[in-house]
Phi, psi and omega in degrees: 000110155318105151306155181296128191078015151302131160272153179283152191303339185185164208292154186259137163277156196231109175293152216275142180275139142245174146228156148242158187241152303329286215197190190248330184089212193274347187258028203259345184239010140265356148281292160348340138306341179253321207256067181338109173270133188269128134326110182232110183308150192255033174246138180329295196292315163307359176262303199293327189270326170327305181317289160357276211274349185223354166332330190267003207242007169261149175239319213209152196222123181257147178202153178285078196346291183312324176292305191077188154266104161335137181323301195294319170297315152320333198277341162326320185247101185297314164226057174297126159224013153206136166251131179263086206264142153302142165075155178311310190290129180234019171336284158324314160289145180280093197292337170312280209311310182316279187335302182296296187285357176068063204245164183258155154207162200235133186236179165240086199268143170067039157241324193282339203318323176311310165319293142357305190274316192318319194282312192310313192300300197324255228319325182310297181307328192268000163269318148331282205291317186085078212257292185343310201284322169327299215276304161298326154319288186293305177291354190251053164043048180249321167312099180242346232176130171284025177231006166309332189229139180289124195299156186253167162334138137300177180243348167292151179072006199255171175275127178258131157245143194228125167272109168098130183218065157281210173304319195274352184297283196282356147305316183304313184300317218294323167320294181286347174283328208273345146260043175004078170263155176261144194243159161198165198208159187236178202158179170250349154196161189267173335116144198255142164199160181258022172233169174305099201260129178258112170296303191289118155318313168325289167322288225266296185281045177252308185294353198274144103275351171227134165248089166301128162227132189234033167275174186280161142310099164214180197256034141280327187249347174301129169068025158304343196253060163271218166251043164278289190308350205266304199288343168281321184284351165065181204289337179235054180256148158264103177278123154269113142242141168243007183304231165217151195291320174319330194267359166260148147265122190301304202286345158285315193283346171288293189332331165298331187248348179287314211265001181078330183327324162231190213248307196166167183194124168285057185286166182205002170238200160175167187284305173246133193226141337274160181274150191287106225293339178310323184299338200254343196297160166050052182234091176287355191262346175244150161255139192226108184262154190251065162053070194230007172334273204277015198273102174229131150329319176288310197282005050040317191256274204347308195264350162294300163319310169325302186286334169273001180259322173322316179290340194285321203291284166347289174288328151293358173069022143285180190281148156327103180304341190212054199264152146321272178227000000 
């Protein structure tokens, strides 16, 4: 028994604080096997006296790249120094304020894109063909006839156009040549690739019967996909985004699909998530994914592991595996 003002025979170890924003999910106890998770309440006030009181005690925050940190929780953790993102995208994080405070940040690239494309060729396909309204055609009892539904387009031969032809631009191009679409791409600058680059976005939906888009997020690309672009891609044109919902204007591209100006459109992104299913109502020309592109189970435990060897690094005083900044 320790007398009062005894020191202990040895130091006790205390695994390292993090949080996650939203939350870990189904990961919560492989991290939590490494690492002391800070709760964070989801009622306003009960999160700010949590902060209050143990804010100062995070090192390191896993978060979800699109998402981030909110302002007021970050400016909470004094001495917070890695942000750990799920996924390709760091969008979301405030990449100055990292900076300015010397906070790290970390992404996972090049696991999920294949995945990524994969939904984008679904959306294509299921937009060419109109597999959704079939699909909707049938359950509401409509299939009356072998003449109920209007034959659609093939999809051999038609034209791709890809905006951004980083990894998932070019899982996409590799997709849409194996149905033999003629590819061509757009960028910010060109590239050694083996399909055609078109510098003008204009240019590239005039030439589209599909318009992919697989760009990065940045507030250079918000609302590029406007209704300059949407009426060049014209009435039997396809918009694919796998992007991100910022880089369309939402409110052009419905009025477009309202008014025929475009043909259909395949999303897995939005402007606000989630989108409000209202918005969306009585639209038989679009397929509508709930932003589940790169969410694959294999890339999901991929990237978990990513984040968990970045924290590892991190806390070991090695170098990073995927750093940002």
């Amino acid at each position: 028994m320790l007398c009062a003002g005894a020191r202990l025979p040895y130091a006790v170890a205390m695994n390292p604080t993090i949080i996650a924003y939203p939350g870990l999910g189904a990961f919560e106890a492989l991290f939590g096997a490494r690492y002391d998770i800070l709760k964070l309440p989801q009622d306003a006030e009960a999160r700010a006296q949590v902060l209050h009181d143990d804010g100062a005690r995070v090192q390191a925050a896993v978060v979800i790249g699109s998402i981030g940190l909110p302002a007021p929780i970050l400016s909470a953790l004094p001495n917070l120094k890695l942000i750990a993102a799920f996924g390709v995208g760091y969008d979301g994080v405030d990449l100055e304020t990292a900076r300015a405070r010397g906070i790290a940040v970390t992404n996972c690239p090049n696991i999920n894109h294949e995945d990524v494309a994969d939904v984008a060729m679904g959306l294509i396909i299921s937009c060419a063909r109109r597999i959704a309204e079939g699909d909707r055609l049938v359950r509401a009892g409509g299939w009356t006839s072998p003449v109920a539904f209007p034959p659609p387009r093939r999809l051999r031969g038609r034209k791709l156009g890809i905006v951004g032809l980083g990894a998932i631009g070019d899982a996409i191009g590799q997709r849409g040549e194996a149905f033999g679409m003629d590819i061509a791409w757009t960028g910010p600058r060109p590239k050694d690739a083996k399909w055609r680059y078109e510098a003008d976005l204009h240019a590239l939906a005039t030439w589209a019967d599909v318009l992919a888009l697989a760009l990065r997020p940045d507030p250079g690309t918000e609302k590029m996909i406007d209704a300059r672009v949407l009426e060049a891609l014209g009435p039997e044109g396809i918009l694919v985004n796998v992007s991100r919902g910022s880089v369309v204007d939402e409110d052009a591209l419905i009025a477009a699909l309202k008014s025929g100006t475009l043909g259909a459109a395949g999303l897995d992104v939005f402007e606000t998530e989630p989108t409000p299913a209202a918005r969306w109502a009585d639209f038989p020309n679009t397929t509508l994914t709930p932003h589940f592109g790169g969410g694959t189970r294999d890339s999901i435990m991929e990237s978990a592991q990513l984040v968990l060897e970045n924290l590892r690094r991190h806390f070991a005083g090695e170098e990073l595996a995927t750093r940002v900044v």
